[in-house]
mmCIF file of the N, C-alpha and C atoms, coordinates in Angstrom:
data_MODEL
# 
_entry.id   MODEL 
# 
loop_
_atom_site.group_PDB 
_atom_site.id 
_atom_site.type_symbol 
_atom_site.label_atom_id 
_atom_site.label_alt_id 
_atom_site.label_comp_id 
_atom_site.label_asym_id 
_atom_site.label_entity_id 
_atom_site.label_seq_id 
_atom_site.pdbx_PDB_ins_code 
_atom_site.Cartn_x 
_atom_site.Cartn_y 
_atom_site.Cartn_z 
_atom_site.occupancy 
_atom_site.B_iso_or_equiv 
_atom_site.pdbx_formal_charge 
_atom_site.auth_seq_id 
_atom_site.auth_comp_id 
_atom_site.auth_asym_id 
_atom_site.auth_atom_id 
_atom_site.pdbx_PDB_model_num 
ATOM 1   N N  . UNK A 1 1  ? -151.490 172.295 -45.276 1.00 0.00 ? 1  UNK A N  1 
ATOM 2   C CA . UNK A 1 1  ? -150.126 172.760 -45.201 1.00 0.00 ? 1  UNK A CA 1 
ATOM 3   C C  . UNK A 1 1  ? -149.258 171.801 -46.005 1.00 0.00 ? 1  UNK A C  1 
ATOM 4   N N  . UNK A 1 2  ? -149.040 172.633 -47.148 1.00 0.00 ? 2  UNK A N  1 
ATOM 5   C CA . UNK A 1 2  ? -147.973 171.671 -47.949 1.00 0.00 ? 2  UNK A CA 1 
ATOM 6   C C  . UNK A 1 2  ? -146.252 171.627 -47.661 1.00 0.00 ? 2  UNK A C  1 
ATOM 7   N N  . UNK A 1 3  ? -145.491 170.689 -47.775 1.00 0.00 ? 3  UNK A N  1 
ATOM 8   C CA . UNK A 1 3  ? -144.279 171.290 -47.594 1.00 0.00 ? 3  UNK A CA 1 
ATOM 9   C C  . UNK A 1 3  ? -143.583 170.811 -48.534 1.00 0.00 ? 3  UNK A C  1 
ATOM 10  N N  . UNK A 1 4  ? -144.000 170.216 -49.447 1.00 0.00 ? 4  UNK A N  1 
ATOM 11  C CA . UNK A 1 4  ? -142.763 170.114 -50.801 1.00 0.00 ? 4  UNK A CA 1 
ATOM 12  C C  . UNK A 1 4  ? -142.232 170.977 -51.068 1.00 0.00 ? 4  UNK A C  1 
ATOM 13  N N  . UNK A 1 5  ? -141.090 170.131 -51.886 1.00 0.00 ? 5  UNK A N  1 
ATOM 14  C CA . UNK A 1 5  ? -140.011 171.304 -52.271 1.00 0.00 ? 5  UNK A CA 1 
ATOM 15  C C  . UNK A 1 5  ? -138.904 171.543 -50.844 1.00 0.00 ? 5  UNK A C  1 
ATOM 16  N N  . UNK A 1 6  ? -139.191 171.092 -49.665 1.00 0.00 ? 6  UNK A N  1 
ATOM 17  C CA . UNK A 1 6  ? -138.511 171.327 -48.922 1.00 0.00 ? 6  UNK A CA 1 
ATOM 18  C C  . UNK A 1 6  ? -137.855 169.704 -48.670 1.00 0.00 ? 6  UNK A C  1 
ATOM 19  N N  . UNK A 1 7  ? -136.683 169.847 -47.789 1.00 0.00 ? 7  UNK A N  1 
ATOM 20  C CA . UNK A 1 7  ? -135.957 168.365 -47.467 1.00 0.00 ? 7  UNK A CA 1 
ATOM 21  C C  . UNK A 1 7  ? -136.956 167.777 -45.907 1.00 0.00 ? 7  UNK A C  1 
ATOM 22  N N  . UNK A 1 8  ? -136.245 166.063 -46.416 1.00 0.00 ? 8  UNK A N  1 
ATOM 23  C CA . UNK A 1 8  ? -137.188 165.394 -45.421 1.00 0.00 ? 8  UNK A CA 1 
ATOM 24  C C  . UNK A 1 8  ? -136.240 166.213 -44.508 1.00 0.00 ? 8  UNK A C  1 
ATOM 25  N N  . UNK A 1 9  ? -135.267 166.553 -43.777 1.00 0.00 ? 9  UNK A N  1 
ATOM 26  C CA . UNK A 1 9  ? -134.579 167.036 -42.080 1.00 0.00 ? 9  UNK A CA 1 
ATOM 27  C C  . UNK A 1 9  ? -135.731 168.254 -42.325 1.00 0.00 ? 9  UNK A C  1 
ATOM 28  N N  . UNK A 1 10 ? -136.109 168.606 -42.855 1.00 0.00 ? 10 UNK A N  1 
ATOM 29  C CA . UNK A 1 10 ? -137.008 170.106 -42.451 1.00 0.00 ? 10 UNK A CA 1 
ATOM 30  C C  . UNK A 1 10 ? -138.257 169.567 -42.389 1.00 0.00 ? 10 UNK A C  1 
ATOM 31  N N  . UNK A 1 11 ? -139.191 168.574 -43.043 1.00 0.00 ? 11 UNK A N  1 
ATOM 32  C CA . UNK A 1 11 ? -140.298 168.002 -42.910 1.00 0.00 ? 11 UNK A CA 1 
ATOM 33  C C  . UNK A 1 11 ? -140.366 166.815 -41.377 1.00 0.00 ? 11 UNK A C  1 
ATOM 34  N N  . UNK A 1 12 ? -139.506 166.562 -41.185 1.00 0.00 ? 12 UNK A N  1 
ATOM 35  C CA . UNK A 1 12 ? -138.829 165.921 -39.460 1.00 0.00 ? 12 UNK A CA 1 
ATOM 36  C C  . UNK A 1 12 ? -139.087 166.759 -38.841 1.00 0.00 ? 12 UNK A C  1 
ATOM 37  N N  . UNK A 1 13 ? -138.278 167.587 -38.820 1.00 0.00 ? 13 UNK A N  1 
ATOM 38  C CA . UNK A 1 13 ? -138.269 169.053 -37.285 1.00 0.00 ? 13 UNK A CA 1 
ATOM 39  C C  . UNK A 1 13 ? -139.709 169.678 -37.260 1.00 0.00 ? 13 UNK A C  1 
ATOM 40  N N  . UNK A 1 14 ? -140.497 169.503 -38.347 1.00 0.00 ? 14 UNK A N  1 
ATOM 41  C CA . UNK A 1 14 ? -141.557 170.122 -38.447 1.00 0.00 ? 14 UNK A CA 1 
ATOM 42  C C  . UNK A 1 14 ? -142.444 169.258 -37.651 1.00 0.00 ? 14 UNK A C  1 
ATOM 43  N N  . UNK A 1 15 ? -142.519 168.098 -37.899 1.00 0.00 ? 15 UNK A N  1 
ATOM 44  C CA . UNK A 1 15 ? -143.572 167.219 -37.146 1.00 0.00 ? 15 UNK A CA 1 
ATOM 45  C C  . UNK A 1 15 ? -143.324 167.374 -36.072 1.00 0.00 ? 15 UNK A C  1 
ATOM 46  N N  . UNK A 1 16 ? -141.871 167.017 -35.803 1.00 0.00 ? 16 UNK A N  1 
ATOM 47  C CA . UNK A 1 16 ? -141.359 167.069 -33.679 1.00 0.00 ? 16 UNK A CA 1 
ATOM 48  C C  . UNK A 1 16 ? -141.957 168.162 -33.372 1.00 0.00 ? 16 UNK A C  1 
ATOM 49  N N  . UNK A 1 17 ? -141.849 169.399 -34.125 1.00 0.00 ? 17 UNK A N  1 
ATOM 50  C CA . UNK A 1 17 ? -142.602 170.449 -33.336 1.00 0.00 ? 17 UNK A CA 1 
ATOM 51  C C  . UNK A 1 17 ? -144.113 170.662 -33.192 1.00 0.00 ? 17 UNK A C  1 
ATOM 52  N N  . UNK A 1 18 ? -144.892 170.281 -34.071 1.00 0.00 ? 18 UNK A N  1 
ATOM 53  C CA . UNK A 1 18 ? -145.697 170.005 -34.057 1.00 0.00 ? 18 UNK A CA 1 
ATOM 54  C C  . UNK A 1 18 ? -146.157 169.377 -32.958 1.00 0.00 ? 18 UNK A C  1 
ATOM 55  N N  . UNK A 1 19 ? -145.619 168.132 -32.695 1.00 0.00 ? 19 UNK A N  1 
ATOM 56  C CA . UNK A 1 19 ? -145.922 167.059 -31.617 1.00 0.00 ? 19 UNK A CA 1 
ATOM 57  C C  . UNK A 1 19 ? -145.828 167.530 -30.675 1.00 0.00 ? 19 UNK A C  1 
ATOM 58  N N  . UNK A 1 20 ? -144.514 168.343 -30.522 1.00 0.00 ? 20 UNK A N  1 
ATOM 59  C CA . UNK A 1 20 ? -144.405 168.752 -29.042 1.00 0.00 ? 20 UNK A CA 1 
ATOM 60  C C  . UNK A 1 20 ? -145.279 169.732 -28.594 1.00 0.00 ? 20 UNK A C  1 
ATOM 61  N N  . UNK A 1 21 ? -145.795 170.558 -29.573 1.00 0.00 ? 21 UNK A N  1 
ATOM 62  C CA . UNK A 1 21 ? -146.910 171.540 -29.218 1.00 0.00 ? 21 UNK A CA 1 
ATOM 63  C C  . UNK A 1 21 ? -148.289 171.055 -28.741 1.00 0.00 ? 21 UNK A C  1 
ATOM 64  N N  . UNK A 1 22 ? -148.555 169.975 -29.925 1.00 0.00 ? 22 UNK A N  1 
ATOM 65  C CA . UNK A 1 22 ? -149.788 169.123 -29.424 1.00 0.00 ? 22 UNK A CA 1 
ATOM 66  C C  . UNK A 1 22 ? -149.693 168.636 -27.760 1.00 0.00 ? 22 UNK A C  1 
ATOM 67  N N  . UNK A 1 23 ? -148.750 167.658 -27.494 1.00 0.00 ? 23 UNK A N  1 
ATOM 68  C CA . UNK A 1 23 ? -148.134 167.191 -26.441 1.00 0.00 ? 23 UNK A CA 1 
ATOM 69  C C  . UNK A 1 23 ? -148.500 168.365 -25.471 1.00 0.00 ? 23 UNK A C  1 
ATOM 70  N N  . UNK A 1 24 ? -147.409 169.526 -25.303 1.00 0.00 ? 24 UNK A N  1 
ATOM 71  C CA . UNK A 1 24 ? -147.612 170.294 -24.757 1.00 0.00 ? 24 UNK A CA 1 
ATOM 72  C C  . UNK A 1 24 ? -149.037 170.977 -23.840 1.00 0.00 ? 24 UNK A C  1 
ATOM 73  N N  . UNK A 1 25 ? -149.553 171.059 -25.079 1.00 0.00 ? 25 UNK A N  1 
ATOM 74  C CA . UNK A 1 25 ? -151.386 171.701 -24.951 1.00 0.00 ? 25 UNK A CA 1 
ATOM 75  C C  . UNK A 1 25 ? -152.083 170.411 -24.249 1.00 0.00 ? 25 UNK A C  1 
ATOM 76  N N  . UNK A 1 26 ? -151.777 169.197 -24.571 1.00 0.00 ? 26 UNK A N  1 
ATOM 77  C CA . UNK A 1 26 ? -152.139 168.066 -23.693 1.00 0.00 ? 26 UNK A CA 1 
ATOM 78  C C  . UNK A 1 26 ? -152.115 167.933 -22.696 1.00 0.00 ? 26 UNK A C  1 
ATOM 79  N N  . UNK A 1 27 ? -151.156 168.280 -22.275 1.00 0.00 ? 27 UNK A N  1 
ATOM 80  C CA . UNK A 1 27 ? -150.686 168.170 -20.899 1.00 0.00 ? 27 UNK A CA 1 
ATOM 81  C C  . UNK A 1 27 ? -151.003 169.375 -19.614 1.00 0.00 ? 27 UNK A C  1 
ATOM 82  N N  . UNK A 1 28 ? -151.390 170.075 -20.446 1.00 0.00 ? 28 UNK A N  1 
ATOM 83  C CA . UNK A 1 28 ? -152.085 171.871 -20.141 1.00 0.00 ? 28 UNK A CA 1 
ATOM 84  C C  . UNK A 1 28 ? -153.492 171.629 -20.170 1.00 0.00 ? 28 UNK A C  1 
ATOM 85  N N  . UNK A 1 29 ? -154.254 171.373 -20.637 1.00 0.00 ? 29 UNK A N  1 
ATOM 86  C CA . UNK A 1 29 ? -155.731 171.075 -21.002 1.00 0.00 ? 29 UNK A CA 1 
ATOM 87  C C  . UNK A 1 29 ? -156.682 170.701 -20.357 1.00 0.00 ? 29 UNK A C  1 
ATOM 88  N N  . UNK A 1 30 ? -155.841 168.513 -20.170 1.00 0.00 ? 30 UNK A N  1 
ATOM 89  C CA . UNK A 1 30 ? -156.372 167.458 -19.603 1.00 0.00 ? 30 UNK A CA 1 
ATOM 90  C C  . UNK A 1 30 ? -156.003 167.574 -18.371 1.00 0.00 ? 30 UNK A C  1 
ATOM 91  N N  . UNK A 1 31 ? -155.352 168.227 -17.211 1.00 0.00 ? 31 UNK A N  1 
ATOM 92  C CA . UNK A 1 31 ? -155.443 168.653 -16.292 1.00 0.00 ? 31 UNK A CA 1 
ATOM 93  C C  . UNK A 1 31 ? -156.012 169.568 -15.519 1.00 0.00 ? 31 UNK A C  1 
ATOM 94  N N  . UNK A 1 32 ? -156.487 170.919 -16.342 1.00 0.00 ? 32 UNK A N  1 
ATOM 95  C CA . UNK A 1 32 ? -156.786 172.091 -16.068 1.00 0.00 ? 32 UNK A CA 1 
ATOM 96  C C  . UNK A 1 32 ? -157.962 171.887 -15.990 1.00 0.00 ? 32 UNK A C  1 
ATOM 97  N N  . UNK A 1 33 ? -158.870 170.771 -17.232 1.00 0.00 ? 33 UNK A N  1 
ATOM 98  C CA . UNK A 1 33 ? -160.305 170.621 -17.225 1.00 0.00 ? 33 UNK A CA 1 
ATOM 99  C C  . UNK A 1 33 ? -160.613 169.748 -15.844 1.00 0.00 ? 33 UNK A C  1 
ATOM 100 N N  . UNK A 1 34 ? -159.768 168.748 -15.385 1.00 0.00 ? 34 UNK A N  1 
ATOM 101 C CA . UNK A 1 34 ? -160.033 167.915 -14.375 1.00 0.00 ? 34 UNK A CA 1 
ATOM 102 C C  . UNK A 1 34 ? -160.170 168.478 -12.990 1.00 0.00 ? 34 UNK A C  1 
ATOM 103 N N  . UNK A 1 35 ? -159.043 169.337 -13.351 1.00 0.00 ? 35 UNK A N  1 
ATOM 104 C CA . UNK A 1 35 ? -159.360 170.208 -11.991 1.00 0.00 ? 35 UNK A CA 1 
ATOM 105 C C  . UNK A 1 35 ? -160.649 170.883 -11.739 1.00 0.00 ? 35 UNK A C  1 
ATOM 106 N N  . UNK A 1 36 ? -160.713 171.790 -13.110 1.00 0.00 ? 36 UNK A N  1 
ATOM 107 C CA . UNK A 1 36 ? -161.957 172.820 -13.013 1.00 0.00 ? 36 UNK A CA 1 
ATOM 108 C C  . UNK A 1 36 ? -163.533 171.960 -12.919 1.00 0.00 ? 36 UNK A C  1 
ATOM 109 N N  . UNK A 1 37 ? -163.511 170.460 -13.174 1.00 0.00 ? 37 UNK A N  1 
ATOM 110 C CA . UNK A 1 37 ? -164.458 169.562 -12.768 1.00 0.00 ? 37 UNK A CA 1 
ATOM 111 C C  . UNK A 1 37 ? -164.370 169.254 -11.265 1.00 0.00 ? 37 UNK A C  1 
ATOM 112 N N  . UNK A 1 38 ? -163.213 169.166 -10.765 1.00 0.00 ? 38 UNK A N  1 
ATOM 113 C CA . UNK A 1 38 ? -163.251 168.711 -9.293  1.00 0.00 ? 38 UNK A CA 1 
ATOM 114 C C  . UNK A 1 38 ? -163.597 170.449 -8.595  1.00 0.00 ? 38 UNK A C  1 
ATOM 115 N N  . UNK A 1 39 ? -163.497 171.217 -8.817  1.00 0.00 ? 39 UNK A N  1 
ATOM 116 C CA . UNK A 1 39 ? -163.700 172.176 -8.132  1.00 0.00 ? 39 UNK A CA 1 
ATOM 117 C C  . UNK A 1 39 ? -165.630 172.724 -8.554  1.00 0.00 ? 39 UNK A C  1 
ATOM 118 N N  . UNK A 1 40 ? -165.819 172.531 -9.560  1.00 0.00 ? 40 UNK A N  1 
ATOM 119 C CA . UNK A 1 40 ? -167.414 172.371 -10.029 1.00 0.00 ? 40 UNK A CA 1 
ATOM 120 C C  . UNK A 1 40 ? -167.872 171.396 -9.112  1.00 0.00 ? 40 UNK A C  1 
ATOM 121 N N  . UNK A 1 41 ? -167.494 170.259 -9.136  1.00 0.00 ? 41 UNK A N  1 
ATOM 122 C CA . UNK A 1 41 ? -168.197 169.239 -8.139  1.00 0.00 ? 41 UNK A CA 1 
ATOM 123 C C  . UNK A 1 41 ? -168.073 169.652 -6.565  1.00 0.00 ? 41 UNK A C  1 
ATOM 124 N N  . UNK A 1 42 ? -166.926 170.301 -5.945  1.00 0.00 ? 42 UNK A N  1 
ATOM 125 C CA . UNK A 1 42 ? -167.021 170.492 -4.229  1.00 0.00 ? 42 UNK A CA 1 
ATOM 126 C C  . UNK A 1 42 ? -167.846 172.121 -4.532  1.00 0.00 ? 42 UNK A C  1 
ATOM 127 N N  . UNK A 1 43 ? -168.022 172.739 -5.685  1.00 0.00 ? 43 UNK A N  1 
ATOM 128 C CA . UNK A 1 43 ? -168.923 173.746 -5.196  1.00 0.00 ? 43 UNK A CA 1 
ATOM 129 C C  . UNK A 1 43 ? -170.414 173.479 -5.234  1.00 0.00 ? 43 UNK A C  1 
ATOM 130 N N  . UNK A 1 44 ? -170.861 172.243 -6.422  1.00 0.00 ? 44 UNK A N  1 
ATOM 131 C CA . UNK A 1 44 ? -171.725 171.846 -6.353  1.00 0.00 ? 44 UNK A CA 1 
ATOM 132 C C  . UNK A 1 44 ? -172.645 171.421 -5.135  1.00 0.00 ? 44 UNK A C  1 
ATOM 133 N N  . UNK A 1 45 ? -171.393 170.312 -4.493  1.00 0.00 ? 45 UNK A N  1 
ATOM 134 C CA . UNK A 1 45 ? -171.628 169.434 -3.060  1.00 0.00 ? 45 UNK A CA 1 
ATOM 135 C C  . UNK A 1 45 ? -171.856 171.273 -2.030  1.00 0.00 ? 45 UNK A C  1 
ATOM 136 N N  . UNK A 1 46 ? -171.316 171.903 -1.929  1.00 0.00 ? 46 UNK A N  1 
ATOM 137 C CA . UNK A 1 46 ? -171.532 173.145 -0.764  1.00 0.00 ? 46 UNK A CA 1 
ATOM 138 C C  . UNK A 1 46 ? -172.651 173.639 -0.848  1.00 0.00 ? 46 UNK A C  1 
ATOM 139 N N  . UNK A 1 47 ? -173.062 173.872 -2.188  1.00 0.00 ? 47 UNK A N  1 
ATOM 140 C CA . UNK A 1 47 ? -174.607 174.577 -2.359  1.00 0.00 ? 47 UNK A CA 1 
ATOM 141 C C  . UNK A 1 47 ? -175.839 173.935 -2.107  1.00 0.00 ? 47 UNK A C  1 
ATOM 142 N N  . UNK A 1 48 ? -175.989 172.654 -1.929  1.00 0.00 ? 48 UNK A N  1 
ATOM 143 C CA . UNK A 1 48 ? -176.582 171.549 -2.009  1.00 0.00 ? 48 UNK A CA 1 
ATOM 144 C C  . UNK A 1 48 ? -176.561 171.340 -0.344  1.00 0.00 ? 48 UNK A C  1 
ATOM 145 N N  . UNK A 1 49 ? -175.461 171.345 0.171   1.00 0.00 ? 49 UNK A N  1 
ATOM 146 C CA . UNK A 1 49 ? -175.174 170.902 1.633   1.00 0.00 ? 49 UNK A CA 1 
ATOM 147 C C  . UNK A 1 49 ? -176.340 172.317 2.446   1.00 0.00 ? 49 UNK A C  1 
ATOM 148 N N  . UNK A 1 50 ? -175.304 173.537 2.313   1.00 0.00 ? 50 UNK A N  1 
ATOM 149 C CA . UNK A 1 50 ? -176.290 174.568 2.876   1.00 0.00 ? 50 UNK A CA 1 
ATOM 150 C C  . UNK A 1 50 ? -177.472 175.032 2.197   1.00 0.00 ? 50 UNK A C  1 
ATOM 151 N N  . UNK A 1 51 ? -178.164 175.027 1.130   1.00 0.00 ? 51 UNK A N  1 
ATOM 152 C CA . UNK A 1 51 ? -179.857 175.049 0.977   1.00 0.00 ? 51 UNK A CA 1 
ATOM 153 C C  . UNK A 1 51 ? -180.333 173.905 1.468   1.00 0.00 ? 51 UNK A C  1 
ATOM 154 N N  . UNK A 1 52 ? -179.793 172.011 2.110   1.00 0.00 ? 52 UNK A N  1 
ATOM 155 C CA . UNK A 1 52 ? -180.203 171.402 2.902   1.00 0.00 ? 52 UNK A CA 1 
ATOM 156 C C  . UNK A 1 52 ? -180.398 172.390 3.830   1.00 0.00 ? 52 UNK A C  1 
ATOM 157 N N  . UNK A 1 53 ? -179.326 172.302 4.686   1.00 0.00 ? 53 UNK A N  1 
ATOM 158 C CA . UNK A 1 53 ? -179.520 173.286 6.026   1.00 0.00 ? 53 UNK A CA 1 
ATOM 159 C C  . UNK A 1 53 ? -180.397 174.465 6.295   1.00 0.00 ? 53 UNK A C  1 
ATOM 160 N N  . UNK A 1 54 ? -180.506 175.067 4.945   1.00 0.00 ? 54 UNK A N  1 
ATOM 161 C CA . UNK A 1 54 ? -181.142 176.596 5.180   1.00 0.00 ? 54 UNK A CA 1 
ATOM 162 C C  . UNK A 1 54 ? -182.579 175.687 5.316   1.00 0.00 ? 54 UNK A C  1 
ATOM 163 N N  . UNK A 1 55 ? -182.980 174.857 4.405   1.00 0.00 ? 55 UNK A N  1 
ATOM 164 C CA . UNK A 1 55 ? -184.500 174.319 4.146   1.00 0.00 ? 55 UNK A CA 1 
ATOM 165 C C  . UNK A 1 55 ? -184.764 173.924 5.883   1.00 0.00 ? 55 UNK A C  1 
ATOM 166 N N  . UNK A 1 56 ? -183.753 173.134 6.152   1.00 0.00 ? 56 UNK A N  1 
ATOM 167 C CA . UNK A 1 56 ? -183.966 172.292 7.672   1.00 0.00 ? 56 UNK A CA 1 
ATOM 168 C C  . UNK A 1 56 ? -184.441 173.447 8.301   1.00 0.00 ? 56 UNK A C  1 
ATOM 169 N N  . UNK A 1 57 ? -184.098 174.499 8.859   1.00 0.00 ? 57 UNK A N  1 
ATOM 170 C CA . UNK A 1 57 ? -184.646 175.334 9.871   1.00 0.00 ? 57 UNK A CA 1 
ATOM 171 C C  . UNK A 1 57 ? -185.807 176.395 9.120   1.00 0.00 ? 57 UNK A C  1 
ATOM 172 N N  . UNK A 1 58 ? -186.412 175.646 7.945   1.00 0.00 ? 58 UNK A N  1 
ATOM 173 C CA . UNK A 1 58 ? -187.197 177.139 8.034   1.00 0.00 ? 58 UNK A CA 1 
ATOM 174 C C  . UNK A 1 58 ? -188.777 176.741 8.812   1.00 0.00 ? 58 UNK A C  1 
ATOM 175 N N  . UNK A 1 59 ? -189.379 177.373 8.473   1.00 0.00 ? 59 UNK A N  1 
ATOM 176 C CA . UNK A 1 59 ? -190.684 176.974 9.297   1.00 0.00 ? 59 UNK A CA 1 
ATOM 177 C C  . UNK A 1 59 ? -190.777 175.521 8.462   1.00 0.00 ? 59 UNK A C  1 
ATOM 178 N N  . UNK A 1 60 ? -191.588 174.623 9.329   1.00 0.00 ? 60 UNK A N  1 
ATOM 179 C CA . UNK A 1 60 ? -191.940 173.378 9.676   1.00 0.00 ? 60 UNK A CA 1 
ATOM 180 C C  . UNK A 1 60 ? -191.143 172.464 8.561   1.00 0.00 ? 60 UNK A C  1 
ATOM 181 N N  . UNK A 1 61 ? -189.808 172.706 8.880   1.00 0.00 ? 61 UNK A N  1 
ATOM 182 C CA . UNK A 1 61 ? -188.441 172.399 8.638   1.00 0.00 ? 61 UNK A CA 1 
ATOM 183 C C  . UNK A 1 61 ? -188.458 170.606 9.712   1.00 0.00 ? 61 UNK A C  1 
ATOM 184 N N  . UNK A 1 62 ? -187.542 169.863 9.334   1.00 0.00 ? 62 UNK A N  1 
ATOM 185 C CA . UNK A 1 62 ? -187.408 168.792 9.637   1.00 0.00 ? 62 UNK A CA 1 
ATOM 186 C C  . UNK A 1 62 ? -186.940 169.362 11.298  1.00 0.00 ? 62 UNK A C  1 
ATOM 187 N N  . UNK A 1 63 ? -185.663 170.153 11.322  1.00 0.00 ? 63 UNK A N  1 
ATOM 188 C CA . UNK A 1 63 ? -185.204 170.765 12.510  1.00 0.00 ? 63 UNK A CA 1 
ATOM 189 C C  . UNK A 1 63 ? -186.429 172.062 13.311  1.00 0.00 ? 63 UNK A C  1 
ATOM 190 N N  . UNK A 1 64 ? -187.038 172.196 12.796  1.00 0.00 ? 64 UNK A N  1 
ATOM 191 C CA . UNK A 1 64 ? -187.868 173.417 13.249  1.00 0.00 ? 64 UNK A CA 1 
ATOM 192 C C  . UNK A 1 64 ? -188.469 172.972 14.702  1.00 0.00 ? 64 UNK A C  1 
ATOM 193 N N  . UNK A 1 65 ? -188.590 171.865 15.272  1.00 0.00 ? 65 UNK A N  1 
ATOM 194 C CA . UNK A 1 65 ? -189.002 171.560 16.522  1.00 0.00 ? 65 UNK A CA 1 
ATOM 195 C C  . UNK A 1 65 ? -190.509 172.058 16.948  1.00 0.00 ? 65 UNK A C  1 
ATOM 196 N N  . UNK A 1 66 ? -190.832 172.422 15.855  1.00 0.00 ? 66 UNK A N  1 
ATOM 197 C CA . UNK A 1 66 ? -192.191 172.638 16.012  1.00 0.00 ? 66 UNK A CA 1 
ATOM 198 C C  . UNK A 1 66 ? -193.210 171.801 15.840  1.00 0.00 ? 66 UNK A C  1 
ATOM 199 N N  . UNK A 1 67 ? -194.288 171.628 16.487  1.00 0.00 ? 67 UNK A N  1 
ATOM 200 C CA . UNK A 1 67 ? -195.469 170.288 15.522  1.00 0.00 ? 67 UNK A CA 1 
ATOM 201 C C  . UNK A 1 67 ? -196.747 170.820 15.075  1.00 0.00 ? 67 UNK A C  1 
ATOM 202 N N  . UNK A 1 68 ? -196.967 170.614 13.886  1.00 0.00 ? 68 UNK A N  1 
ATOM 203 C CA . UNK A 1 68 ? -198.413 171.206 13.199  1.00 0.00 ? 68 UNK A CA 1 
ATOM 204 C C  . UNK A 1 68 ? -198.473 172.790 13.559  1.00 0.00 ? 68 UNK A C  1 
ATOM 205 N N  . UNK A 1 69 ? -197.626 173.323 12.789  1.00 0.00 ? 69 UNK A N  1 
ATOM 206 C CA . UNK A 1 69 ? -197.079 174.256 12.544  1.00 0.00 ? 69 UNK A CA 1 
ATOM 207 C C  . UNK A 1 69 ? -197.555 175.203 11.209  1.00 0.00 ? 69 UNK A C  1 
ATOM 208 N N  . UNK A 1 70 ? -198.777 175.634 11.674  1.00 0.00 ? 70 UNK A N  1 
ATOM 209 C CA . UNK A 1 70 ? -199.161 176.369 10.208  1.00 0.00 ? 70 UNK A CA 1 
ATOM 210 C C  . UNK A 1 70 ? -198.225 177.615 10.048  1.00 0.00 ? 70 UNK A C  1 
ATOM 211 N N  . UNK A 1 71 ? -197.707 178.034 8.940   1.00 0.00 ? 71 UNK A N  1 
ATOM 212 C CA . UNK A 1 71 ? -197.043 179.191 8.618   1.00 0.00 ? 71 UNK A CA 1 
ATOM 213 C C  . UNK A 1 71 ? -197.980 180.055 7.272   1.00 0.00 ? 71 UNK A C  1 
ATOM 214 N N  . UNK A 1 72 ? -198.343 180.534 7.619   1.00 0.00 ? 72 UNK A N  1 
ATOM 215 C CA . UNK A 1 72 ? -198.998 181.747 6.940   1.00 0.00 ? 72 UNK A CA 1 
ATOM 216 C C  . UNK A 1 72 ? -198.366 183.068 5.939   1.00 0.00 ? 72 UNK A C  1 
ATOM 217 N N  . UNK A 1 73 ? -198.228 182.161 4.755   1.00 0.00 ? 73 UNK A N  1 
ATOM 218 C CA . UNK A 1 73 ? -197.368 183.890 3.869   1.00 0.00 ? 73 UNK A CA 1 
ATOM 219 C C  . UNK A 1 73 ? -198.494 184.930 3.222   1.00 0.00 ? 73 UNK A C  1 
ATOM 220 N N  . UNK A 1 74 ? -198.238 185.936 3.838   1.00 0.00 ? 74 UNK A N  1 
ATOM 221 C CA . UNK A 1 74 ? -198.966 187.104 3.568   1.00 0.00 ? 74 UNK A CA 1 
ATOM 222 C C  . UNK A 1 74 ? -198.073 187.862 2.581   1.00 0.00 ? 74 UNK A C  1 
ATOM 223 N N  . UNK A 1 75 ? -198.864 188.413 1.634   1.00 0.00 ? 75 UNK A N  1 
ATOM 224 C CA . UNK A 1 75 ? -198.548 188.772 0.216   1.00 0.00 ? 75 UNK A CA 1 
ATOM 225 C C  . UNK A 1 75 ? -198.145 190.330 0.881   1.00 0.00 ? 75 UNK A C  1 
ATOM 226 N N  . UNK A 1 76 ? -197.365 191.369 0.390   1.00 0.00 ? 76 UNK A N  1 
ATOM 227 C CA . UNK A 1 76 ? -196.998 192.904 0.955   1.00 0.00 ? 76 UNK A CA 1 
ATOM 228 C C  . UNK A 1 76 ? -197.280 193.450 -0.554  1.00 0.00 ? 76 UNK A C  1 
# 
């Protein structure tokens, strides 16, 4: 983007706007991604928490209260 031929007050206003757009999108961006990381991470931590739990109770599961516990999968 050339701008000769034009005056420095018009090559000025051009940068401020510029900046402020950059600025702008900055400030829109680097927040929005931080968030959408903190919300990736507590959905992460939930899925993780309950397939613990689901694993704990299945047959001869840590919680299963059972001892020497053969479980038998039969093919259908």
């Amino acid at each position: 983007m050339s701008l000769q031929g034009q005056g420095i007050l018009t090559q000025l206003i051009a940068i401020i706007i510029f900046l402020a757009i950059v600025a702008a999108l900055f400030f829109i961006v680097v927040p929005l991604a931080i968030v959408l990381f903190v919300v990736g991470l507590i959905a992460y931590a939930i899925f993780r928490i309950k397939r613990a739990f689901r694993r704990a109770h299945e047959p001869n599961g840590p919680l299963d209260g059972r001892r020497n516990v053969r479980v038998v999968q039969r093919d259908e």
